[in-house]
C-alpha positions, 0 to 999 in steps of 0.5 A, spaced: 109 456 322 110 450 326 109 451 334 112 445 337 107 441 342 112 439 348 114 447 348 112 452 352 111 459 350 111 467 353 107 472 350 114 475 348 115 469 343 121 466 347 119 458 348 122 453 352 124 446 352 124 443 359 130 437 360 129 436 369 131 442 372 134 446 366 130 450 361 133 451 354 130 457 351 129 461 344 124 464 340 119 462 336 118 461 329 114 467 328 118 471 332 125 470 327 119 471 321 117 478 324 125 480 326 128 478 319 135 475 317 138 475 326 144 478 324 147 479 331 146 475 340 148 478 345 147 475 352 149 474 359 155 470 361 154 463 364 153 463 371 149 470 371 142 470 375 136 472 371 129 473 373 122 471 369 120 477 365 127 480 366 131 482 358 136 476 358 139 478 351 139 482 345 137 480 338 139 484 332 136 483 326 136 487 319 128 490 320 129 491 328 133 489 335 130 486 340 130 484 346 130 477 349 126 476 356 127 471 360 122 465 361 123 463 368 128 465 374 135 461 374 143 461 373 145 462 365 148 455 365 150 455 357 149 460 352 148 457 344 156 459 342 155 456 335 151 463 334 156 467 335 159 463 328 152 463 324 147 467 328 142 466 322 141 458 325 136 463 329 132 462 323 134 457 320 132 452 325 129 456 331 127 450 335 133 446 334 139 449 333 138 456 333 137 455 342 140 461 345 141 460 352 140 455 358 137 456 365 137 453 371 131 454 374 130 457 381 121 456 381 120 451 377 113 452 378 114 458 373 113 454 367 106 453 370 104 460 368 107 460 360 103 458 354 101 452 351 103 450 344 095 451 342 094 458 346 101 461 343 099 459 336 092 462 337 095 468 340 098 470 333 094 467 329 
């Protein structure tokens, strides 16, 4: 399992890329492992407000549905609609292609409280 050092991470297993005051959201390797073959996403829409901790989304897989939990505060700004073609980019390519969504941060402060790369990676293994 890879765990991206330029990443932060929940306790959730969701990660988060940062690109200015956007956050690009997914879920880690070792969560797409656990939950099986992605078979289905559901998110909000585009220009919903979320709030960190807060269930952002829906993810069924073969073993399980899951939620997805929002990392930081903010407005969805894109959803990844290439999942709704091919939900199995989720784990194929967690960290690439298989994003889910994007947030404008409200508190970019937030992202101080998630996980490093290093206490993510010890945390599950």
């Amino acid at each position: 399992m890879k765990f991206p050092q330029d990443l932060r991470y929940t306790e959730e297993h969701e990660w988060l890329r940062i690109e200015g005051n956007t956050a690009i959201v997914g879920i880690t390797d070792y969560a797409q492992g656990e939950l099986g073959d992605v078979v289905f996403l559901e998110f909000p829409k585009v220009g919903d407000q979320v709030r960190s901790g807060s269930e952002c989304g829906t993810i069924e897989a073969v073993k399980t549905v899951a939620q997805l939990f929002a990392p930081v505060s903010g407005k969805i700004v894109e959803i990844n609609t290439e999942l709704d073609l091919d939900a199995g980019l989720v784990n194929r390519d967690p960290y690439g292609d298989g994003w889910m969504l994007k947030i404008q941060m409200s508190d970019p402060s937030e992202v101080d409280s998630l996980l490093s790369a290093d206490a993510y990676g010890a945390k599950v293994s």
